[in-house]
N, C-alpha and C positions, 0 to 999 in steps of 0.2 A: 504494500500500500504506500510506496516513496511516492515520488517526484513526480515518476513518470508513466501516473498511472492509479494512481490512488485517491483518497476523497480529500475533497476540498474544506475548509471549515464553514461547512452549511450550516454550525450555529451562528456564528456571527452572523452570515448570511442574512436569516431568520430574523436575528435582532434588529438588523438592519433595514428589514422590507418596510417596516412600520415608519422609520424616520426619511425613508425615500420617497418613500409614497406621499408622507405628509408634504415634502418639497417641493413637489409636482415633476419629479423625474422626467415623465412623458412631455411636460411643455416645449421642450425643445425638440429639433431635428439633430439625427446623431452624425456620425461620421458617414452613411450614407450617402448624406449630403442632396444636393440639385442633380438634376440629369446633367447640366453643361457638368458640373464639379466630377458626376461618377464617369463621364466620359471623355475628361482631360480637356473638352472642350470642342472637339472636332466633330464630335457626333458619331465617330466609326468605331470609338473603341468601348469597350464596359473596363471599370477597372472596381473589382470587388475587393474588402477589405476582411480579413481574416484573423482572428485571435485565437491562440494555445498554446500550452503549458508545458508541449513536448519536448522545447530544447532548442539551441540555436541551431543553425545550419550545419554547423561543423561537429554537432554531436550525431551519434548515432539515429537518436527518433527525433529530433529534427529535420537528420536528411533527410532519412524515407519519408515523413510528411514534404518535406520541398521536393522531393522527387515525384511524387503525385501530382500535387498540385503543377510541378511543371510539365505531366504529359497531361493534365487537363486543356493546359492552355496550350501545346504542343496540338491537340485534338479540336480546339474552339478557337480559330480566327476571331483575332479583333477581344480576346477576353482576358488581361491581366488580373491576378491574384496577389494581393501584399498579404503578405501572414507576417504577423508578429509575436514573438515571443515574449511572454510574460511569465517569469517565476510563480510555479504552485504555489507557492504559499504568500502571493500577492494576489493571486489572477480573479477570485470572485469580489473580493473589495476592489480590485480596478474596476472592473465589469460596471458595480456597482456604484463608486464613484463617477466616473466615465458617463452612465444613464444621468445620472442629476446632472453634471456638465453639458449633455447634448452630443457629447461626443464616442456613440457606439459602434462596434463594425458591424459589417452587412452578415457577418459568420462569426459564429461564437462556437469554437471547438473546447465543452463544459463536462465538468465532471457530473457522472450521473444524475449523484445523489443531491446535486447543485439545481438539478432541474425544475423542480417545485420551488423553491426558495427565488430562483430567478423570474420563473414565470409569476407568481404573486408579485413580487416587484415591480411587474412589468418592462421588463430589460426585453426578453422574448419573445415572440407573436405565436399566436394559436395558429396551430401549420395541420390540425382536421380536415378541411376541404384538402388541401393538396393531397397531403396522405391519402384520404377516401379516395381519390382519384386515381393517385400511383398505384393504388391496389396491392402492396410488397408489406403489407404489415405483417400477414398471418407465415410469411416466412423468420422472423425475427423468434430466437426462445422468449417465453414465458416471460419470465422474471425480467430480464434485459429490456423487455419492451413495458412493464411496467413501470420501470422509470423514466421513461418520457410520458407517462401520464397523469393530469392534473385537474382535478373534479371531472371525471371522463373528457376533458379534451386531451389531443397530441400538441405536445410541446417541444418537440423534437424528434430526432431519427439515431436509433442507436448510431455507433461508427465503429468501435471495435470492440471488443472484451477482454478482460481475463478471468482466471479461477486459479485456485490454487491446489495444488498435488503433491506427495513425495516423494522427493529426488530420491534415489539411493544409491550408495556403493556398491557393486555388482562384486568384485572384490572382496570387499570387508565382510559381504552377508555370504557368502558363498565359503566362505576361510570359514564362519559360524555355522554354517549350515543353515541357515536361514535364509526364508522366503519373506517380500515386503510384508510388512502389515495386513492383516484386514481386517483386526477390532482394537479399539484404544486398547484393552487389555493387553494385547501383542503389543501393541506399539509400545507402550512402559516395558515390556518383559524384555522385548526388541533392544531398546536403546541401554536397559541397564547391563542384557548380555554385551552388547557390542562397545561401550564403555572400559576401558583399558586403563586408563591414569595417564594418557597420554593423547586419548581424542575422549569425543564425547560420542553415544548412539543417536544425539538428535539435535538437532539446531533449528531454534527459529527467532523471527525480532519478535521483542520484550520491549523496545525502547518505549521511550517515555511519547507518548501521543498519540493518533488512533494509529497511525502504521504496527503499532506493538502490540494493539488489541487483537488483529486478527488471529491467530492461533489461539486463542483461548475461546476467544468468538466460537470457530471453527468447532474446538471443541464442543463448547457449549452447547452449541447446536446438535450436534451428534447426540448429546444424553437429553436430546426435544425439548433444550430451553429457548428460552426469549433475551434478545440483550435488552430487551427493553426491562425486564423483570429476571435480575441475576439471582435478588436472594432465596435462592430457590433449591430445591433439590438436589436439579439438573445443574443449576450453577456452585454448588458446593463440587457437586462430583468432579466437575471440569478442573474447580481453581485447586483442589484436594488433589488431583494426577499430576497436574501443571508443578504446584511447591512439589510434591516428595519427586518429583525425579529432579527436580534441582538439586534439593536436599539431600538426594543420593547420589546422586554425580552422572545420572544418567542424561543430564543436561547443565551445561556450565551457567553458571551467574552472572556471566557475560553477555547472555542474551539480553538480561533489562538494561544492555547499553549497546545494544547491535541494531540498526537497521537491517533491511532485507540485501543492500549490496553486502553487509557486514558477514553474514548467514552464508551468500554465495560464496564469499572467499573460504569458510572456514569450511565449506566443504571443498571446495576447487583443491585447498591446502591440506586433505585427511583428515583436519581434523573434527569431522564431524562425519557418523556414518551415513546419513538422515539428515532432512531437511526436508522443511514445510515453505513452499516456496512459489512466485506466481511463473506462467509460463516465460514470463519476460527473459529469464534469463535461459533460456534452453537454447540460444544461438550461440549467446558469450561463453559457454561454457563450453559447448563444442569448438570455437575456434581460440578459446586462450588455456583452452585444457585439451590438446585432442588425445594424450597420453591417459586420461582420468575414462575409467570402465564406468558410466555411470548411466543408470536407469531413470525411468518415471512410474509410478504406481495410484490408483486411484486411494485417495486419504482412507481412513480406517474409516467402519461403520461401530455403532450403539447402537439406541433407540433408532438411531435413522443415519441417512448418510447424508452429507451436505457439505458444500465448500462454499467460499465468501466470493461474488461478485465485486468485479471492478471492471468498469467502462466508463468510456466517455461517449458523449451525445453531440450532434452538431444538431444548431440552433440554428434559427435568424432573429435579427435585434428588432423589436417595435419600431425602432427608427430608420430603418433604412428605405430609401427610393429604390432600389434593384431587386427585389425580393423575389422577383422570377428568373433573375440571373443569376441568384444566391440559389435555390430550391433547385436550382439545373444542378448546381455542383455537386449538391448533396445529394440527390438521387443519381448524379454520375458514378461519386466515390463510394456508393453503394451498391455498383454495380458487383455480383460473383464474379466476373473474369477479371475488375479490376484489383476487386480484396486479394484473389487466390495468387495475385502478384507480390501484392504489397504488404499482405497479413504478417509474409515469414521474415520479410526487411526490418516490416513494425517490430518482431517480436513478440505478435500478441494474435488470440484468435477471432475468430468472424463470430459478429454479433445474429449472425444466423447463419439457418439450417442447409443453404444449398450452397454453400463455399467447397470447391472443393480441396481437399486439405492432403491432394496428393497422395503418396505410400509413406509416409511419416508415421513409424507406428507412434512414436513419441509425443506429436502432438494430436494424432489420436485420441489420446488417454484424456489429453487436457480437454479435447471438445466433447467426450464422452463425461469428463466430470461437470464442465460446462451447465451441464442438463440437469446438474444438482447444486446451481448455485442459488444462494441467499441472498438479498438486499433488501435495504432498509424503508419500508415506506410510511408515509404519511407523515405526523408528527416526528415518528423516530427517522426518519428520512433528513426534515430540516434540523433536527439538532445532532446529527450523526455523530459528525466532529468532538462533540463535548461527549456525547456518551460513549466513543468507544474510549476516549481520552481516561473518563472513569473506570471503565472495565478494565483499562493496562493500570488505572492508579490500583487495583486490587491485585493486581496478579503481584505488581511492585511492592506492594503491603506485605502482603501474604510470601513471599518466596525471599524478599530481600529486607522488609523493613521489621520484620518481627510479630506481628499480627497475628492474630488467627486468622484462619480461613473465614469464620463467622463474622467477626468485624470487620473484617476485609470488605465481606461482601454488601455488611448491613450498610457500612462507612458509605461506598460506592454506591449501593441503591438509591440514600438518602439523597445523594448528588444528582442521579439522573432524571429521578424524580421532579426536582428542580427544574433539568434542565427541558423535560419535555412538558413541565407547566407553563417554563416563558416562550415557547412556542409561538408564537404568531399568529 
């Protein structure tokens, strides 16, 4: 759940809808702009403006986003695309300041779980007639396409996905005799056998923010809880497997200060047999390890099997004059021949069902878990940020700060509670 690919703080978001709206955000025109302004002037050209969080040019998801865009406009005479790159963890308060300014792009490349928080803003236009029309929704999974929805309209159009799987040493479980996972109970028995005093059986982020929440999330979910409602059961069981393998050394204490790049290295480097990890890194890992035997496995089951969704949505702004120029691009770059291109450059997979994903048994697995991912809706939707924020402050509690599991959870509850009362 980093940088490049992870949720937005749709609390602030949320907090913030109420004092934009009261400004009259909408009074102005956004970057849009005049027809002479969107066509430099001459009448022949369209030139569309585009915002996201993928990374400069010269990084990896950067490129392959400017590589797109450049064979869109490669494919459409007369049609330039400015994208710009705005840091995650500025990009929905620019969005948002940017609307009160007047100054929006015609494309907004948004984190999911941003989509509700935006469209109550009114930053994003209701895009249901075009949708109805394109007719391509009922290819889209489930879940993925419930978060471009908002009081039954569409507010957007998926664009890519991820989920998350475990990696493993092919090597390391093979020397044990061991086959991946397929119930949390294995997974604990898994990590402590392959645990040496010199690596660890399992690696995941712990850090401090919602990126850390996901594997406990994960968890969670599997023993059929709610992160909206952890003190529970199902959430004791989670955060109770999570401490003792720390506590036992079947997972280092490193993790509540490892992001997910931090995770890829410490398995790239041995030292970790296991890892709970998104597809993103299954390229980097084949070309800066081709030496590393390393598999993918669908996560373990409990009560149920589930992994955590992460995608972004393309938008268009309320404010833009081009919006049939913008709605070309989006149902362009959601064409299947064009994803089955650019899915494996992104690093990440098709937010639907007819991409073809090639003989890759590897990322197989990941679009086969896909179909068991989670996200956040409705109120837990716009305060996402703060409560998963809360669920890592319990695992933090609970495995590093001294806590019990019970406090941990109650501590954390009382906070989320909170934070889906100031809801919006």
């Amino acid at each position: 759940m980093g940088t490049t690919g992870g949720r937005s703080a749709a609390a602030w978001t949320a907090r913030a809808v109420g004092v934009l709206a009261a400004a009259g955000l909408l009074a102005a025109c956004g970057s849009g702009g005049s027809d002479d302004e969107a066509s430099g002037g001459d009448g022949g050209t369209t030139t569309l403006s585009l915002w996201h969080y993928y990374g400069t040019p010269d990084t990896p998801t950067g490129a392959a986003l400017q590589g797109l865009l450049d064979r869109y406009e490669d494919e459409h005479d007369g049609v330039t695309i400015e994208a710009r790159h705005i840091p995650f963890g500025d990009f929905t308060r620019t969005l948002l300041q940017s609307a009160a300014g007047g100054d929006l792009p015609d494309i907004a490349l948004i984190n999911g779980f941003s989509t509700q928080a935006l469209a109550d803003a009114g930053v994003i236009q209701d895009l249901s007639d075009r949708v109805d029309e394109w007719g391509e929704a009922d290819a889209y999974f489930e879940t993925g396409w419930e978060t471009t929805q908002v009081d039954g309209a569409t507010y957007a159009v998926p664009h890519v996905a991820d989920a998350y799987a475990v990696y493993y040493n092919e090597t390391m479980l093979a020397e044990a005799g061991l086959e991946p996972p397929t119930t949390w109970a294995e997974m604990q028995d898994h990590a402590t056998r392959l645990s040496d005093g010199e690596r660890y059986g399992l690696a995941f982020s712990g850090i401090e923010g919602d990126e850390g929440a996901t594997a406990l999330v994960i968890r969670l979910l599997a023993a059929g809880g709610d992160p909206a409602d952890i003190d529970t059961e199902a959430g004791a069981t989670a955060l109770t497997q999570f401490a003792d393998m720390i506590a036992g050394g079947a997972v280092s204490g490193g993790v509540l200060t490892w992001n997910e790049e931090d995770v890829k290295n410490q398995f790239a480097n041995g030292q970790a047999a296991m890892m709970i990890n998104s597809a993103t890194y299954l390229s980097i890992l084949a070309e800066e390890n081709p030496e590393l035997r390393w598999n993918v496995a669908l996560l373990p089951s409990d009560v149920q099997a589930s992994t955590f969704l992460s995608q972004e949505n393309l938008a268009i702004s309320t404010s833009t004059e081009n919006a049939d120029a913008a709605w070309d691009v989006i149902a362009w770059m959601q064409q299947p021949d064009v994803l089955a291109e650019y899915l494996p450059e992104r690093n990440k997979l098709a937010a639907r069902d007819d991409v073809d994903t090639g003989d890759d048994p590897v990322r197989a697995i990941f679009a086969e878990q896909l179909q068991q991912a989670w996200a956040p809706e409705g109120d837990l939707a716009a305060a996402s940020s703060e409560v998963l924020t809360r669920i890592q402050g319990a695992l933090q509690a609970a495995a590093g700060g001294g806590a019990s599991v019970q406090d941990a959870l109650a501590d954390a509850q009382g906070q989320i509670d909170e934070a889906l009362a100031n809801v919006e």
